[in-house]
MMTF fields as JSON, N, C-alpha, C and O atoms, coordinates in Angstrom:
{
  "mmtfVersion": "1.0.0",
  "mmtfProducer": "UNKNOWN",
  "numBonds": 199,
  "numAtoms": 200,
  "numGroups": 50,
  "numChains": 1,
  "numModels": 1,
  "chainsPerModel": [1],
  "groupsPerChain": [50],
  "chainIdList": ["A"],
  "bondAtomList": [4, 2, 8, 6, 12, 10, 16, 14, 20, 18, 24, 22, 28, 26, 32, 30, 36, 34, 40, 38, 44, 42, 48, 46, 52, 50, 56, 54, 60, 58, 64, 62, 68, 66, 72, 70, 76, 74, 80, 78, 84, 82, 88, 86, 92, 90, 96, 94, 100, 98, 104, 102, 108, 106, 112, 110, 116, 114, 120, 118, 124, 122, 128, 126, 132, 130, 136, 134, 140, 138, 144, 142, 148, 146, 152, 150, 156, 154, 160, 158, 164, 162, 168, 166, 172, 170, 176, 174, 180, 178, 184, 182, 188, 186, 192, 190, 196, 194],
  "bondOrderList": [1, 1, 1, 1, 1, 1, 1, 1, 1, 1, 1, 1, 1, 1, 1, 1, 1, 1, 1, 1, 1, 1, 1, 1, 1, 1, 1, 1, 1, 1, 1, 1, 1, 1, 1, 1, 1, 1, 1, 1, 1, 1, 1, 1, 1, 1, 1, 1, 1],
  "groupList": [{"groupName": "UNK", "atomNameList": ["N", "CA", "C", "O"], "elementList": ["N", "C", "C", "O"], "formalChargeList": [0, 0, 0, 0], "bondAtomList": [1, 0, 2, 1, 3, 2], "bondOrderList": [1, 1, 2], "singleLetterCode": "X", "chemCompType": "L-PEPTIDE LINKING"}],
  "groupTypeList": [0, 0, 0, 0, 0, 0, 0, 0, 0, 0, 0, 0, 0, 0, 0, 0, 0, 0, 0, 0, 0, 0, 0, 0, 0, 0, 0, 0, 0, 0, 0, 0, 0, 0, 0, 0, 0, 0, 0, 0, 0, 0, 0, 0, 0, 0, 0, 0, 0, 0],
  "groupIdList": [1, 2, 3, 4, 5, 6, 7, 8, 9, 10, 11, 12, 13, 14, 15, 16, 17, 18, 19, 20, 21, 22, 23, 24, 25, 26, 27, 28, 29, 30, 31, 32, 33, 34, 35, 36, 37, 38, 39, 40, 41, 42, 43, 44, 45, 46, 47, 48, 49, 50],
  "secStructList": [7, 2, 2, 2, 2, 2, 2, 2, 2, 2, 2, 2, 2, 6, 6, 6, 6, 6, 6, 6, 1, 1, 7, 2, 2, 2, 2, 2, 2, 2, 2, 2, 6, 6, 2, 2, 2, 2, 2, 2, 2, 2, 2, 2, 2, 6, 6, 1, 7, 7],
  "xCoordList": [-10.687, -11.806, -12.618, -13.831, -12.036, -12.475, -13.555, -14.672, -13.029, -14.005, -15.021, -15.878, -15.016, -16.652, -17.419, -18.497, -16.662, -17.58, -18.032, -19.192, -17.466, -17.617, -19.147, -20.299, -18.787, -19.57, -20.727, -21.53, -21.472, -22.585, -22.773, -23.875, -22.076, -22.829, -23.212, -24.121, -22.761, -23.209, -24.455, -25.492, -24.003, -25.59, -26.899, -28.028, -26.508, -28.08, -28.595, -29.784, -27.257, -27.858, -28.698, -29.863, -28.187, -28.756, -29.715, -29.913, -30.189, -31.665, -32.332, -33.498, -32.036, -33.592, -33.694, -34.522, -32.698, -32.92, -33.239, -33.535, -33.254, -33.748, -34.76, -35.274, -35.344, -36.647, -37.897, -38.996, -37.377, -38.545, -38.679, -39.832, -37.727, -37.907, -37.88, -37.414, -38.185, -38.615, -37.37, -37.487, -35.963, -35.328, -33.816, -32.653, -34.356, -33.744, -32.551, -31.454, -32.654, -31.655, -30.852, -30.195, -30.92, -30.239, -29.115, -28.094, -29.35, -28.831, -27.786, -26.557, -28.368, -27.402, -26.825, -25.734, -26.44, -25.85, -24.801, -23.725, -25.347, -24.146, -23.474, -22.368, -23.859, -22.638, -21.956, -20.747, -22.55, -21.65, -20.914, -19.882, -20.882, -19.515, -18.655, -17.775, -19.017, -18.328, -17.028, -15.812, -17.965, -17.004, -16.135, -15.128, -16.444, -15.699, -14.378, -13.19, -14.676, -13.784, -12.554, -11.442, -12.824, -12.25, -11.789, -10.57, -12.257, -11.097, -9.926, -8.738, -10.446, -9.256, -7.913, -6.744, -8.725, -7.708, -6.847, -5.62, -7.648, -6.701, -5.713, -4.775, -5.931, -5.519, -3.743, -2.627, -4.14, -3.209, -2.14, -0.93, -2.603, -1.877, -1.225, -0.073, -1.92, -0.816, -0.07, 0.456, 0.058, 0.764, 2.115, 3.001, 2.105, 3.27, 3.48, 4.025, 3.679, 4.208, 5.226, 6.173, 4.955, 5.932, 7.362, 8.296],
  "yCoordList": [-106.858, -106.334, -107.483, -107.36, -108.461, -109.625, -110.387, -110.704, -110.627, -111.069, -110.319, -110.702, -109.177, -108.367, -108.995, -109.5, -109.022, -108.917, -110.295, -110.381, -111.391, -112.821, -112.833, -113.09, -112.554, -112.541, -111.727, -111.937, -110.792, -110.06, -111.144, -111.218, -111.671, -112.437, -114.149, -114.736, -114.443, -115.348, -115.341, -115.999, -114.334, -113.977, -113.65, -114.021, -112.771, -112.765, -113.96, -114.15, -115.069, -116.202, -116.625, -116.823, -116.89, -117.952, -116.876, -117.436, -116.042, -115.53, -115.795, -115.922, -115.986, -116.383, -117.373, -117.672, -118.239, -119.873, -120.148, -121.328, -119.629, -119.49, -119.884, -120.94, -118.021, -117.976, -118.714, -118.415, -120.152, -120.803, -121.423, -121.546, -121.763, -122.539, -121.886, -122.358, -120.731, -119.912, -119.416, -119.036, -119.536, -120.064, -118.591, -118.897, -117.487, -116.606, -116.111, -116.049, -115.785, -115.013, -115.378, -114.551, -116.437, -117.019, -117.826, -118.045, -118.486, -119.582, -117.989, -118.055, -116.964, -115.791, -115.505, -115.668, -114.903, -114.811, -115.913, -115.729, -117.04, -118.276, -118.608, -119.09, -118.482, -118.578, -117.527, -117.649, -116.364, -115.018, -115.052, -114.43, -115.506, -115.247, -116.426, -116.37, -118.088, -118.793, -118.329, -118.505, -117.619, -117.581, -116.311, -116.053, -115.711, -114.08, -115.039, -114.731, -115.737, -116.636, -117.302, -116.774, -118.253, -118.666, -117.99, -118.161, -116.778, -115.335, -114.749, -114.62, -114.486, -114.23, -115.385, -115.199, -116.876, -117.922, -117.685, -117.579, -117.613, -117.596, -116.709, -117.032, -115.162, -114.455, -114.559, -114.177, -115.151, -115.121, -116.424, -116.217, -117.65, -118.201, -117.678, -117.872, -117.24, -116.107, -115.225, -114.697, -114.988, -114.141, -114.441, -113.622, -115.78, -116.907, -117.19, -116.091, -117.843, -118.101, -116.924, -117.216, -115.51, -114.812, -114.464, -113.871],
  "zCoordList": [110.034, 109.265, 108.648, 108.479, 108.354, 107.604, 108.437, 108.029, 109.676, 110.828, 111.183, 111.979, 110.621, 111.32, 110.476, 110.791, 108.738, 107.99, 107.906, 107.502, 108.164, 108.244, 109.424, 109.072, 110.524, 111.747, 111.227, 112.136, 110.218, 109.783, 108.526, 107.983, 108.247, 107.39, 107.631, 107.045, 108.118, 109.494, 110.008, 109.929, 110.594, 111.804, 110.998, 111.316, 109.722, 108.86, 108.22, 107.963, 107.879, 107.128, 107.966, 107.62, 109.493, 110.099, 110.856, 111.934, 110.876, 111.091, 110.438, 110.811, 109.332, 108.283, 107.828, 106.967, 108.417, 108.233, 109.65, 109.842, 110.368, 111.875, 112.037, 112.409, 111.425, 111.636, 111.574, 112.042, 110.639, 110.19, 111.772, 112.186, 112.548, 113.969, 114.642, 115.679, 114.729, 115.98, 116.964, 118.129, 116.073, 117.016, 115.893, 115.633, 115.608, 114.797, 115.658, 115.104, 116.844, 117.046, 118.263, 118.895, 118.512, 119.605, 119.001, 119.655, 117.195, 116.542, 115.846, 115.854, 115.419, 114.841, 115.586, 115.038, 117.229, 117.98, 118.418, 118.987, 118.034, 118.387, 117.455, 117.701, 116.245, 115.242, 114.899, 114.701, 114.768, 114.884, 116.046, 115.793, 117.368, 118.006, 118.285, 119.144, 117.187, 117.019, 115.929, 115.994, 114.857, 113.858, 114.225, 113.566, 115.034, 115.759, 116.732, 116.638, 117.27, 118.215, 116.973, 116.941, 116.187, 114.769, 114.453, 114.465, 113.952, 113.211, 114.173, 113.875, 115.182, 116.174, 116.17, 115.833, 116.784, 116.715, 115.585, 115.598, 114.588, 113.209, 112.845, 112.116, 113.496, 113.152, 114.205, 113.855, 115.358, 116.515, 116.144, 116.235, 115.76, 115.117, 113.486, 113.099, 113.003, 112.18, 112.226, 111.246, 113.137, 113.863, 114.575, 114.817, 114.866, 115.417, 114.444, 114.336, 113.012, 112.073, 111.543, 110.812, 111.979, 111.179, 112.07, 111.531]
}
């Protein structure tokens, strides 16, 4: 649940810090499914620790 909400808040920052370069939703789409990739890793290596 933590990762959706990480990945929506992500993707809106960097739309509107985007937007000034023309460049809104290609830069929100790439860090929203960097940090979606990260949450998983994280979650899967937590998962081996127990």
């Amino acid at each position: 649940m933590i990762s959706i909400i990480l990945m929506v808040i992500v993707a809106l920052i960097v739309f509107f810090f985007g937007a000034g370069m023309n460049k809104a939703m290609s830069g929100a789409i790439l860090l929203s499914m960097i940090t979606g990739f990260a949450c998983t890793i994280n979650a899967i290596e937590k998962d081996k620790k127990k």
